[in-house]
C-alpha positions in Angstrom: 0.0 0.0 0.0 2.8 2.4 0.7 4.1 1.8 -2.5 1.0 2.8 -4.3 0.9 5.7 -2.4 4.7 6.5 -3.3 4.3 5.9 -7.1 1.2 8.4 -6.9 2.8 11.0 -4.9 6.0 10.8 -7.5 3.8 10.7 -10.3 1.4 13.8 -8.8 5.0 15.5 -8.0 6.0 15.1 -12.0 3.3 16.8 -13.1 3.5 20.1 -11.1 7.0 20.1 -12.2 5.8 19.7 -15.7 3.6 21.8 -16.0 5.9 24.6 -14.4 8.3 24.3 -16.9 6.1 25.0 -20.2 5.2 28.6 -19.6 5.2 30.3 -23.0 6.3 33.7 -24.1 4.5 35.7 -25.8 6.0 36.7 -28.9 5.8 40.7 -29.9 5.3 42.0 -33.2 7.5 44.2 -34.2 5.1 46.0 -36.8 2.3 46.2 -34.4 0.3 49.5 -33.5 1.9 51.0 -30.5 -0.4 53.5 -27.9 1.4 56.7 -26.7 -1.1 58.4 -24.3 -0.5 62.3 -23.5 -1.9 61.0 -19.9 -2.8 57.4 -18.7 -4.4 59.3 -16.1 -8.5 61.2 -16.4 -7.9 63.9 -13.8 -11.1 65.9 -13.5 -9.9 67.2 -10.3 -13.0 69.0 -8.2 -15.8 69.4 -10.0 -18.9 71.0 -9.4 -22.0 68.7 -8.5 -24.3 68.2 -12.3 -21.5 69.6 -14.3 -20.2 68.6 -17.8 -18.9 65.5 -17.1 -17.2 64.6 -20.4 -13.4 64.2 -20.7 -11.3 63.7 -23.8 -8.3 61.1 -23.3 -5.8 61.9 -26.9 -3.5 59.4 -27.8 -1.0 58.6 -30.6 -0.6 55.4 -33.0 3.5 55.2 -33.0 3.5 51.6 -34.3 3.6 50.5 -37.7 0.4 49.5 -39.0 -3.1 50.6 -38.5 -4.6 50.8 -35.0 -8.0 49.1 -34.3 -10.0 49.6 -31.1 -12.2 46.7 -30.8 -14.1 48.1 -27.4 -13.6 50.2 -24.2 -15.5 49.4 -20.9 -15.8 51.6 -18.3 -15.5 50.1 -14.5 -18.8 50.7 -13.7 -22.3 52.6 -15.1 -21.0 55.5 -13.9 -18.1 55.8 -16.7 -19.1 55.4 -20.2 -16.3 55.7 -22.5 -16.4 56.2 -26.4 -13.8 55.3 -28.9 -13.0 56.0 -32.8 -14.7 53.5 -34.8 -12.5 53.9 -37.6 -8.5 52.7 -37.2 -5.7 55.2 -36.5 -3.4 55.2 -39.1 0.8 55.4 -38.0 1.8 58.7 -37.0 -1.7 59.5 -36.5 -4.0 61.3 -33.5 -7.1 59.8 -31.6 -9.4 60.4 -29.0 -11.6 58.7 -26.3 -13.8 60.4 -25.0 -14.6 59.4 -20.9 -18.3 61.1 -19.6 -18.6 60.7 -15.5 -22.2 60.8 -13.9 -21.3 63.7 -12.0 -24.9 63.7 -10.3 -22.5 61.9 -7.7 -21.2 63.6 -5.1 -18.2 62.6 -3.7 -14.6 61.1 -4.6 -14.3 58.7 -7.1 -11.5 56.3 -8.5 -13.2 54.7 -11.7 -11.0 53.1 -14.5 -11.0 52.3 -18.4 -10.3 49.4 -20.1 -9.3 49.9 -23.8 -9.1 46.4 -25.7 -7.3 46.7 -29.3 -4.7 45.2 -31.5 -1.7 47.0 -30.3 1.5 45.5 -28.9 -0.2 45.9 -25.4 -3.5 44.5 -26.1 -5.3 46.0 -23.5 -4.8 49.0 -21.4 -6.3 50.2 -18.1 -6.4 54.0 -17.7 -7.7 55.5 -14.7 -10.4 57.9 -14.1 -10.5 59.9 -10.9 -11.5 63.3 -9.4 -13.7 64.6 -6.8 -17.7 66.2 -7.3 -18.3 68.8 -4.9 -21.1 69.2 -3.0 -24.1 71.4 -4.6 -24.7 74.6 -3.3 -27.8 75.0 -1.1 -29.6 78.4 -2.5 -32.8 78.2 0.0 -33.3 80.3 2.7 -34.5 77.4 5.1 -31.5 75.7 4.0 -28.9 78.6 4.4 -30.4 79.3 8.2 -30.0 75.8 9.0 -26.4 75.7 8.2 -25.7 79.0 10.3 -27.4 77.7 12.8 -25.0 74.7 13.0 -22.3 76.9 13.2 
């Protein structure tokens, strides 16, 4: 019985070994589109409660063939992002363009996942800011506050 239980330990033991030892690398394309972000970062910093909440995120093909964006996905319903439809072209411009519910008030950390054909098949770019707190214009309001004080 213990030798049963020595050839299956060995043979278990093998395996792992085995199977450690096939990692595969991932070979780069040396023609591929390449992103070059002016930012990997959405600041919108503080911003007022129900403002425009649409942000523009420019980048720049600097591979060697056409960049295609097959989707973008926002972290959450809060983030919907937008994306050219058409591919960017070497040497050529782009934008994506990020909106924020900013009926939200309240710190935030969001982030964007862009999925495409470039070297770096999918990048994560993060969205973050802060929506202020709307100001309170009624008189009930304003005397409750001073009162607090």
């Amino acid at each position: 019985m213990k030798k049963v239980f020595l050839v299956l330990f060995l043979g278990i033991f093998s395996l792992s070994i085995n199977a450690q030892t096939n990692v595969e690398t991932k070979k780069v394309d040396p023609n591929a589109p390449v992103f070059e972000f002016a930012s990997k970062t959405v600041d919108y910093g503080e911003i007022a409660h129900n403002a425009d909440g649409v942000r523009t995120l420019k980048f720049k093909n600097v591979g060697k063939s056409p960049l295609i964006i097959s989707n973008v996905k926002g972290s959450c319903g809060c983030t919907v992002p937008s994306a050219p439809k058409e591919p960017i072209m070497p040497g050529k411009e782009g934008e994506i363009t990020v909106k924020y519910a900013t009926n939200r008030v309240g710190a935030f950390s969001k982030t964007v996942t862009i999925f495409s054909n470039a070297s770096e098949a999918t990048v994560r770019i993060a969205v973050k800011g802060k929506v202020l707190k709307a100001e309170t214009t009624s008189p009930v309001e304003k005397k409750k506050t001073m009162i607090s004080n």
